[in-house]
C-alpha positions as CSV (number, residue, x, y, z in Angstrom):
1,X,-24.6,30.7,-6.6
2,X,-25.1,26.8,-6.6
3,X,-25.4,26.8,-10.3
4,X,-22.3,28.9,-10.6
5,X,-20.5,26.6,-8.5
6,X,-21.8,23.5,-10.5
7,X,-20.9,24.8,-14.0
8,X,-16.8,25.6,-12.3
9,X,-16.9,22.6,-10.8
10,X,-17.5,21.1,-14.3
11,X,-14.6,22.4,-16.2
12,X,-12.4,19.9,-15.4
13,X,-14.6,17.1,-16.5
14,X,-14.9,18.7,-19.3
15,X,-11.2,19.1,-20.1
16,X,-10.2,15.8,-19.8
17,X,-13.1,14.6,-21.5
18,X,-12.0,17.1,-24.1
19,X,-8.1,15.6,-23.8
20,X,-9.4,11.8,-24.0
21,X,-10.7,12.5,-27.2
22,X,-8.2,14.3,-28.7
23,X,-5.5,11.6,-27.8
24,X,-7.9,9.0,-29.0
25,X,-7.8,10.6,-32.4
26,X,-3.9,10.7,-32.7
27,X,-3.3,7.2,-30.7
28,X,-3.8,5.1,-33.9
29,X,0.0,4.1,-34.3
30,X,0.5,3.6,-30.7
31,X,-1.4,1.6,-28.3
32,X,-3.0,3.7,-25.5
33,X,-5.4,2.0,-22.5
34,X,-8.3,3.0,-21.1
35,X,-9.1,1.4,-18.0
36,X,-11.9,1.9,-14.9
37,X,-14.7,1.0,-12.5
38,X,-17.5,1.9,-11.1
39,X,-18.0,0.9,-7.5
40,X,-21.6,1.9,-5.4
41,X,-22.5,0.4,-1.8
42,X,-22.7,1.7,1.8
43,X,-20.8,1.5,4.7
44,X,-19.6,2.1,8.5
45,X,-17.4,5.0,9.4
46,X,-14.6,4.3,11.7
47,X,-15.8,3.1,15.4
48,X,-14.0,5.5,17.1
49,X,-14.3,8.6,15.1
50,X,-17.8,9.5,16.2
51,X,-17.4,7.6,19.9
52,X,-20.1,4.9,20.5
53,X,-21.8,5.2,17.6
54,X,-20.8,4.5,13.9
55,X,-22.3,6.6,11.1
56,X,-23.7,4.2,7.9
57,X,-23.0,5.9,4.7
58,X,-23.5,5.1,1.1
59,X,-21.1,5.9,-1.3
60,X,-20.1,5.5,-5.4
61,X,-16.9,5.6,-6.8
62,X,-15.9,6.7,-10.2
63,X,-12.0,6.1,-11.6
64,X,-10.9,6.2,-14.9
65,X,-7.1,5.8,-16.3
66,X,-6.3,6.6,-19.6
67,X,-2.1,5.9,-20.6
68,X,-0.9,7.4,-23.7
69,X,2.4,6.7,-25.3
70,X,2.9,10.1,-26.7
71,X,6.5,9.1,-28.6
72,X,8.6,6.5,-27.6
73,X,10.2,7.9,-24.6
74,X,7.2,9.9,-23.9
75,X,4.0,8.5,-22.1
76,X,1.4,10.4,-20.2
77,X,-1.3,8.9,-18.0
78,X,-4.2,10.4,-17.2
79,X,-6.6,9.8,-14.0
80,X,-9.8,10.6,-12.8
81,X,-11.2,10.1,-9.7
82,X,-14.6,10.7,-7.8
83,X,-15.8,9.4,-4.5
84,X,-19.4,10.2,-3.2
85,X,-20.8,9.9,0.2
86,X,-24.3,10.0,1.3
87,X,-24.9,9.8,4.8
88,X,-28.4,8.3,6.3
89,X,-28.3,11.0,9.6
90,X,-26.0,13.3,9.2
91,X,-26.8,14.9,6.0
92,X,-24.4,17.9,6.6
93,X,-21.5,15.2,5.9
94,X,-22.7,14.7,2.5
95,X,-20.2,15.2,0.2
96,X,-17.9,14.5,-2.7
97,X,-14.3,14.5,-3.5
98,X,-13.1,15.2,-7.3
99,X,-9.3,14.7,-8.3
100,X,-7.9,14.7,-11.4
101,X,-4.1,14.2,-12.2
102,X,-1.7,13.9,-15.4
103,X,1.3,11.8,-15.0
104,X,4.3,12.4,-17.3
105,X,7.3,10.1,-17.3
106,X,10.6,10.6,-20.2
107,X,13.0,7.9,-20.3
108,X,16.2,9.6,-21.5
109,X,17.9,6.7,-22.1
110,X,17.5,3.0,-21.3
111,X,20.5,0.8,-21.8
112,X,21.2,-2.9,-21.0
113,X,22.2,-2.5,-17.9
114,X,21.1,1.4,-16.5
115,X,18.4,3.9,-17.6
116,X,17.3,7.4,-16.4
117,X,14.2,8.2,-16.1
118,X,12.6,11.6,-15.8
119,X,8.3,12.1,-14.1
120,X,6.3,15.5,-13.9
121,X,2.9,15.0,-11.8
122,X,0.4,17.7,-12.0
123,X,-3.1,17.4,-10.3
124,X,-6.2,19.2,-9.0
125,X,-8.8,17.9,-6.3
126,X,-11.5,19.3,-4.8
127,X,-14.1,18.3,-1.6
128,X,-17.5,19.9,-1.2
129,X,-20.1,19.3,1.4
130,X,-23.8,19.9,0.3
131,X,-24.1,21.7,3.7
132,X,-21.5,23.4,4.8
133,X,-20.8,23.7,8.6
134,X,-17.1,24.9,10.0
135,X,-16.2,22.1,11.7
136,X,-15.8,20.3,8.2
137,X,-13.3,21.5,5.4
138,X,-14.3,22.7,1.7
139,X,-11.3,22.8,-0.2
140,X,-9.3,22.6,-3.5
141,X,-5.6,21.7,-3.9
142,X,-2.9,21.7,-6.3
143,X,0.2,19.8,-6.5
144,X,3.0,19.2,-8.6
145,X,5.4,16.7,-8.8
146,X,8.9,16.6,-10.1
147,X,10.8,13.3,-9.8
148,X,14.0,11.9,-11.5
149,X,15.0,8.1,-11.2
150,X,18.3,6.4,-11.7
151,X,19.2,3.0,-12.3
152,X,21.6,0.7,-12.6
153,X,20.5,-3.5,-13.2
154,X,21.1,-5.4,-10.5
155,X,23.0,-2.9,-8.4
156,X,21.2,0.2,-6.9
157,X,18.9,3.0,-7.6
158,X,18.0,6.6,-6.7
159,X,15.5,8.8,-7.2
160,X,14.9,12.7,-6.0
161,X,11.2,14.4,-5.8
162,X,10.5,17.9,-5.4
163,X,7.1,18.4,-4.6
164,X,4.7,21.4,-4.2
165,X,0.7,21.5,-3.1
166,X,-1.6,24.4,-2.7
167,X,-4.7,24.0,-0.4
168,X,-7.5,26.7,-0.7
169,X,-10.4,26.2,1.7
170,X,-13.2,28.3,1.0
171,X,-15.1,28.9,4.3
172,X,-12.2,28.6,6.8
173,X,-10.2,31.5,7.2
174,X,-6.7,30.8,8.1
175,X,-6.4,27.3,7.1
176,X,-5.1,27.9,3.8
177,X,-1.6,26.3,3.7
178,X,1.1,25.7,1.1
179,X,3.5,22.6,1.3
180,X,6.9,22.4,-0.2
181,X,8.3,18.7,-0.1
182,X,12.0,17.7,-1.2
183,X,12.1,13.5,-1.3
184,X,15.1,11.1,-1.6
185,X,14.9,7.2,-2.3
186,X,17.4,5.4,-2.7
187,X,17.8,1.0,-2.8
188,X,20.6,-1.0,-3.1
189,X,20.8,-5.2,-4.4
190,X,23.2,-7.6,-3.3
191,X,24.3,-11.1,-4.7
192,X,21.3,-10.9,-7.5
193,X,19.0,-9.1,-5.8
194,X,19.0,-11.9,-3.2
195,X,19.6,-9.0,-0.3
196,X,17.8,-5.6,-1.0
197,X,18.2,-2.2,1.3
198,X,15.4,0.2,1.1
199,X,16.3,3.8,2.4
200,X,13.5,7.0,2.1
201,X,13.7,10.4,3.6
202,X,11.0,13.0,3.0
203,X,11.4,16.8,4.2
204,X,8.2,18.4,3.8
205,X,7.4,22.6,5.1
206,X,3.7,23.6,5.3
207,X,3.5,27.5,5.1
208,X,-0.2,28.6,6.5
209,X,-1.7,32.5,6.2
210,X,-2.1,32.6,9.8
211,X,-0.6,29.7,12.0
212,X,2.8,28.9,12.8
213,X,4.5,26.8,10.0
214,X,5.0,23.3,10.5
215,X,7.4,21.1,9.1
216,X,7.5,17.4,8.9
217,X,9.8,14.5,8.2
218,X,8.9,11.3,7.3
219,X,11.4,8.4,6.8
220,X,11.4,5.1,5.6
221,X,13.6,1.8,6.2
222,X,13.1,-1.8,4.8
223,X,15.5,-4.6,3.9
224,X,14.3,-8.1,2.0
225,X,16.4,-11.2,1.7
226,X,16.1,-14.1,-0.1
227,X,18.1,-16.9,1.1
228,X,16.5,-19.9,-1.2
229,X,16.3,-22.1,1.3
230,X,13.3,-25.2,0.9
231,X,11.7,-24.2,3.9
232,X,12.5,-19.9,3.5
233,X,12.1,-18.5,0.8
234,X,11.9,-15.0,1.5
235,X,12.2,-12.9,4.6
236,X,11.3,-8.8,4.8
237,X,10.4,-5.8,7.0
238,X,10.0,-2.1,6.5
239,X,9.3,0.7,9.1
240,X,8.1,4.1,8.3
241,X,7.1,7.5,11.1
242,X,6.4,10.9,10.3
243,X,3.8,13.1,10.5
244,X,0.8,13.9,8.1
245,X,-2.6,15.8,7.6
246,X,-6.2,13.8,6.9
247,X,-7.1,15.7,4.0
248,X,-4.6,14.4,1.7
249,X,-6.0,10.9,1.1
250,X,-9.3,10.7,-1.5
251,X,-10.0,7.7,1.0
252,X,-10.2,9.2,4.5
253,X,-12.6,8.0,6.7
254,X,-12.4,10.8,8.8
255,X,-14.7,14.1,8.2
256,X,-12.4,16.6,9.6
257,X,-9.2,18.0,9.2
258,X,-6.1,16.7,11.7
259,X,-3.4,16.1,12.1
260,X,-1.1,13.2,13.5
261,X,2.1,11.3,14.1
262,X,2.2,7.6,12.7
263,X,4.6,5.3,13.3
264,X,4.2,2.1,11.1
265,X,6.5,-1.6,11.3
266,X,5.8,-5.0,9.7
267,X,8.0,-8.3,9.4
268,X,7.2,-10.6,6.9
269,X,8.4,-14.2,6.0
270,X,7.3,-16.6,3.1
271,X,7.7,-20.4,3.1
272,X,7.8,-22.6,0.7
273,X,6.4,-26.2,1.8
274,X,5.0,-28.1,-0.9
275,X,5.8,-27.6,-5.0
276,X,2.2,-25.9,-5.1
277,X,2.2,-25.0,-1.3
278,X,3.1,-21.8,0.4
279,X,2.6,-19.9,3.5
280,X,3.6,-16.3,4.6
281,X,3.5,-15.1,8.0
282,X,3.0,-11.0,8.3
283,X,3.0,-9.2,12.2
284,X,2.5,-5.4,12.0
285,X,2.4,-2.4,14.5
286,X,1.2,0.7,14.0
287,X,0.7,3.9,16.0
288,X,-1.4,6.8,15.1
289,X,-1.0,10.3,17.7
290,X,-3.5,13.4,16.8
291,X,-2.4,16.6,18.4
292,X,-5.9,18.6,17.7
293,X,-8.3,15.2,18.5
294,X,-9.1,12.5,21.4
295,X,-8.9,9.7,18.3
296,X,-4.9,8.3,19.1
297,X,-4.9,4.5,19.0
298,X,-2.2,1.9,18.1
299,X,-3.0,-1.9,16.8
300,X,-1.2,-4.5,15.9
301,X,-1.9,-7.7,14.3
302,X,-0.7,-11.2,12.9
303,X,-1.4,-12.7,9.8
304,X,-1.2,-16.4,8.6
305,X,-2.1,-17.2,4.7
306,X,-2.0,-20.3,2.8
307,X,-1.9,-21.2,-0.8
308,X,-2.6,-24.4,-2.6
309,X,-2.9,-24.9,-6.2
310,X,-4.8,-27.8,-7.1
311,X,-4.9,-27.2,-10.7
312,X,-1.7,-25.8,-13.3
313,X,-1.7,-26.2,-16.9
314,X,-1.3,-24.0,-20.1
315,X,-5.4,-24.5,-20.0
316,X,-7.1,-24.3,-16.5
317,X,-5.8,-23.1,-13.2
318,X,-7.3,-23.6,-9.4
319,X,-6.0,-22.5,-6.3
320,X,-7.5,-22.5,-2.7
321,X,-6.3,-19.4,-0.5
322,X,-6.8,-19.9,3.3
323,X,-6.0,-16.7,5.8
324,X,-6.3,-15.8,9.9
325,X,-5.9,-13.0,10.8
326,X,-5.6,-11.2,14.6
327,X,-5.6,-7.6,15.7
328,X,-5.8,-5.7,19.3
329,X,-6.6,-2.2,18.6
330,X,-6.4,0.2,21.7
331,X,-7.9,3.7,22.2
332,X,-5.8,5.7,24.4
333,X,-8.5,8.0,24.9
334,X,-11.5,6.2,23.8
335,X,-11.3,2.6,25.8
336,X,-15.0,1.9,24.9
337,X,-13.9,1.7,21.1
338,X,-10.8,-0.7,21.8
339,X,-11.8,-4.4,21.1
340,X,-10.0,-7.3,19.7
341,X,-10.9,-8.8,16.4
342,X,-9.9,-12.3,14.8
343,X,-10.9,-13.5,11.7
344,X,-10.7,-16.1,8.7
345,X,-11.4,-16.5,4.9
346,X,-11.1,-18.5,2.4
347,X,-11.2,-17.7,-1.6
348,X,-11.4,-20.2,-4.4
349,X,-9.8,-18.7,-7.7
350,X,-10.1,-20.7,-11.5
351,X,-9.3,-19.2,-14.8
352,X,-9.3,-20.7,-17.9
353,X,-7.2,-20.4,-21.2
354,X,-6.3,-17.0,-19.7
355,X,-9.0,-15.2,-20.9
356,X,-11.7,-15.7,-18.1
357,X,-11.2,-15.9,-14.4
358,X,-13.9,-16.4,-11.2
359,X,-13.2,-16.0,-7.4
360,X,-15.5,-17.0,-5.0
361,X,-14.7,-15.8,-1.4
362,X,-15.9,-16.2,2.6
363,X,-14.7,-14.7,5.9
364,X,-16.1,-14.9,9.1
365,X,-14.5,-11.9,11.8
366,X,-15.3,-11.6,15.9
367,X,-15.2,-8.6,17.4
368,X,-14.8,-8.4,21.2
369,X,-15.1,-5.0,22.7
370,X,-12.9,-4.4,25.9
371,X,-15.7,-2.0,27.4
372,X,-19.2,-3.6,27.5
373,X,-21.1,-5.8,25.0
374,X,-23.4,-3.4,23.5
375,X,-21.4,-3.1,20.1
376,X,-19.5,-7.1,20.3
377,X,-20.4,-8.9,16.9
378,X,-19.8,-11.5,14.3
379,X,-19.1,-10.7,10.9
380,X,-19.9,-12.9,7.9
381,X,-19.5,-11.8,4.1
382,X,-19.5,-13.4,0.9
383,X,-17.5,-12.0,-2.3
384,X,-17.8,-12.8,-5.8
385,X,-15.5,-11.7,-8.8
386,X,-16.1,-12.1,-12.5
387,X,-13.4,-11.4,-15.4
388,X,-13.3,-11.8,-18.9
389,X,-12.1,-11.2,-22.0
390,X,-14.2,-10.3,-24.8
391,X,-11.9,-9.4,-27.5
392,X,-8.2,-11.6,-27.1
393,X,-5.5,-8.6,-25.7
394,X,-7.9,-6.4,-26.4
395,X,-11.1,-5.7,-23.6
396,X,-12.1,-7.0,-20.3
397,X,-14.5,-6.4,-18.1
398,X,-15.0,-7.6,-14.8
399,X,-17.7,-7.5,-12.1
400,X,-17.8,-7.8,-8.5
401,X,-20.1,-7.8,-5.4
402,X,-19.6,-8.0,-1.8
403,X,-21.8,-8.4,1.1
404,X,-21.6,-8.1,4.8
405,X,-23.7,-8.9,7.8
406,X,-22.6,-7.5,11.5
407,X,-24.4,-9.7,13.5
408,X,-24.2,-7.9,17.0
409,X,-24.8,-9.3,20.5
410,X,-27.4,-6.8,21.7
411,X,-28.1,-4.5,18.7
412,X,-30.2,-4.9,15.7
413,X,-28.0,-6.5,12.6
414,X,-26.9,-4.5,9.7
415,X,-26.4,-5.7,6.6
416,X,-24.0,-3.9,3.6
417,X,-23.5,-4.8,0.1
418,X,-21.4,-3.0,-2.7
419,X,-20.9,-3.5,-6.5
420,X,-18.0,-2.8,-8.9
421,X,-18.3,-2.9,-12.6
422,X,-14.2,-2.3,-14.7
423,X,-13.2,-2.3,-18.2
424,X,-9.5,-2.4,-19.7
425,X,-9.4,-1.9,-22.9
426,X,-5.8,-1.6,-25.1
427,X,-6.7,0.7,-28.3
C-alpha cells in the first residue's frame, strides 16, 4: 500500500517535469526563467505550541519556478514546492508537504495610460505524515483561482477574485470541507501617487460533510503618503482581521488543524537624514484567537533600522544596515510561554560591477520569560550570503548559511545551522 501511495504521489513530479521540458523545447524565441533553491537545516517549533517544551526538527526545502512567455500577452508560471520535516522525538510528526501550482495571467490590452489584465491559478498540495495518528491531518487540496485586474496610471485600480479549494483528508472522517471565496481590491492615487488608499474585502464559505458551515470575512485597510519633506519622506499603515484555518500555509509551524481569528495593524514611517542616510520606524500589533486550542496570544513590537551607504558608484557599492528591534508576546492561556524579547543586528552588504554581491550579518536577541527562568536565553547568529553571476544576464547562483546558538540560563545550549543553495537562470 506504501508503494502504491509513493508511485500516486509521484505523478505530479512527473508531470511538471514532463511540462518543463516540453516548454523548454518550444521557448527558443522567447525568454523563459528557471529559478530555485534548496534550503536544509533544523529548527525549534513554536514555544507555545507544545507548552514548556519546544520540539527541534530538521527540515529541507525544495522550490522551483519556471515563467514562460507563451505569446505575447500570454505567460504562465509554474511552481513547485516541497517542505520536509524530521522530528528528533516525535517521529509521528514526520512529514512532508508537496504543492504544485500553474499561474496564468493575459493582458488584453495595455495602453499608455490603463491595461486590463486577466489571471487563472490552478494548484494541488498535499501533506503526509510517515505515521499517521488522528490528532494530525493527511490531506490533499485543490484550488482555483480566477482574478481580473484593472488599471488606470496614476489614478486607481480594481481587481475581483473568485476562488475555489477542495480539501480531502484521508483518515479523518468529517473534516473534508469545500471553500468558495469571492475577493475585491480596489486602490486609489492622489496628486502622483503621493497619497495612496488601499481597500480589500474577502467573503469566503467553507461547506464541510458533516459540521456546520462556516463562513469568514476578512478585510483589509491601508493608506501611504508621501509628503517629501527632508526629514519625512514617507508615512504608511495597513490593518487587516478575519478569520482562517492552519492548514492553508506550506509554512505552518503548527501540527494540527485550527482554527482562529487574527487581527493584524502596523504604522510605518521613513526618514530621510543624510544623502546616504535613512531610518524607518515600524510598530505592529497583532492578535491571534483559536476557538478549538488553548494557544491565543497577541504581541506587539517596535522596530528601528538604519541605513548608511558608504560606497556608490557605477563600479562598487557598500552599505552598513543597523536594526533594534522589541516585542512583548503574551499567552492568554499559557503565561509560562509569554516573555519579552529585544534584539539587534547589523549586515554589511558590497557588490561589485553588478554581477557579484556578499552580505555578512550578526544579531544578538534576549529573551526574558515572564514565568520562571528555566527557558530565559541569549541568542547569537551569524549569516552569510554569496551571489554571482556566471554568465552576464544570463545565470546566478547564490549560497547562504546561517547559524544560531540559544544560549539559555539554566538549560543546556542548542545550536542550529541551515544552508541554501539558488540558481536564476534566463533561457
Amino acid at each position: 500500500m506504501e508503494k502504491k501511495e509513493a508511485q500516486i504521489s509521484d505523478i505530479p513530479k512527473l508531470a511538471l517535469i514532463g511540462t518543463l521540458v516540453l516548454f523548454s523545447n518550444l521557448g527558443y524565441a522567447f525568454e523563459p526563467v528557471l529559478s530555485g533553491f534548496f534550503e536544509a537545516g533544523n529548527r525549534s517549533t513554536i514555544e507555545a505550541m507544545e507548552g514548556e517544551n519546544t520540539l527541534a526538527y530538521d527540515y529541507a526545502k525544495y522550490y522551483l519556478k519556471y515563467k514562460y512567455p507563451i505569446k505575447k500577452p500570454l505567460n504562465l508560471t509554474l511552481v513547485y514546492n516541497s517542505y520536509i520535516k524530521k522530528y528528533e522525538d516525535k517521529k509521528e510528526l514526520n512529514n512532508n508537504t508537496i504543492s504544485i501550482k500553474s499561474y496564468w495571467d493575459y493582458s488584453l490590452f495595455v495602453r499608455k495610460d490603463s491595461s486590463l489584465k486577466f489571471d487563472v491559478d490552478l494548484g494541488w498540495r498535499e501533506k503526509r505524515y510517515k505515521y499517521k495518528e488522528k490528532d494530525v491531518y493527511t490531506n490533499s487540496q485543490w484550488l482555483l483561482k480566477l482574478k481580473s485586474t484593472y488599471k488606470i496610471k496614476d489614478l486607481w485600480s480594481i481587481s475581483g477574485e473568485l476562488g475555489y479549494k477542495d480539501y480531502d483528508y484521508f483518515l479523518s472522517e468529517g473534516k473534508d470541507r469545500r471553500e468558495f471565496s469571492e475577493r475585491v481590491e480596489g486602490k486609489r492615487y492622489f496628486s502622483n501617487k503621493r497619497l495612496q488608499f488601499l481597500a480589500l474585502v474577502n467573503f469566503r464559505q467553507t461547506d464541510f460533510d458533516s459540521k456546520p458551515d462556516t463562513n469568514q470575512f476578512i478585510y483589509r485597510l491601508g493608506v501611504k503618503v508621501r509628503p517629501e519633506l527632508n526629514f519625512l519622506s514617507e508615512m504608511a499603515g495597513r490593518i487587516e482581521e478575519g478569520k482562517k484555518y492552519t492548514d492553508e500555509d506550506i509554512e505552518e509551524e503548527q501540527e494540527g488543524d485550527y482554527y482562529f481569528r487574527y487581527r493584524r495593524w502596523w504604522l510605518k514611517t521613513e526618514h530621510s537624514l543624510l544623502e546616504r542616510m535613512y531610518t524607518v520606524l515600524k510598530y505592529t500589533d497583532y492578535n491571534k484567537d483559536y476557538t478549538t486550542a488553548d494557544y491565543d496570544y497577541s504581541w506587539y513590537e517596535i522596530e528601528n533600522r538604519w541605513r548608511y551607504i558608504f560606497l556608490k558608484n557605477p563600479v562598487k557599492r557598500l552599505s552598513l544596515i543597523f536594526s533594534y528591534l522589541h516585542r512583548e508576546t503574551d499567552y492568554s492561556q499559557r503565561k509560562i510561554s509569554s516573555y519579552d524579547k529585544d534584539s539587534v543586528e547589523m549586515q554589511t552588504q558590497y557588490s561589485w560591477r553588478n554581477n557579484w554581491k556578499a552580505l555578512l550579518k550578526f544579531g544578538i536577541g534576549i529573551y526574558d520569560y515572564t514565568i520562571g527562568k528555566g527557558k530565559d536565553k541569549k541568542t547569537y547568529s551569524i549569516g552569510i550570503q554569496f551571489e554571482k553571476e556566471i554568465i552576464a544576464r544570463k545565470l546566478a547562483l547564490a549560497t547562504e548559511y546561517k547559524w544560531k546558538l540559544k544560549d539559555y540560563e539554566l538549560k543546556p545550549d542548542v545550536t542550529q545551522n541551515a544552508g541554501r543553495i539558488s540558481i536564476d537562470y534566463k533561457f
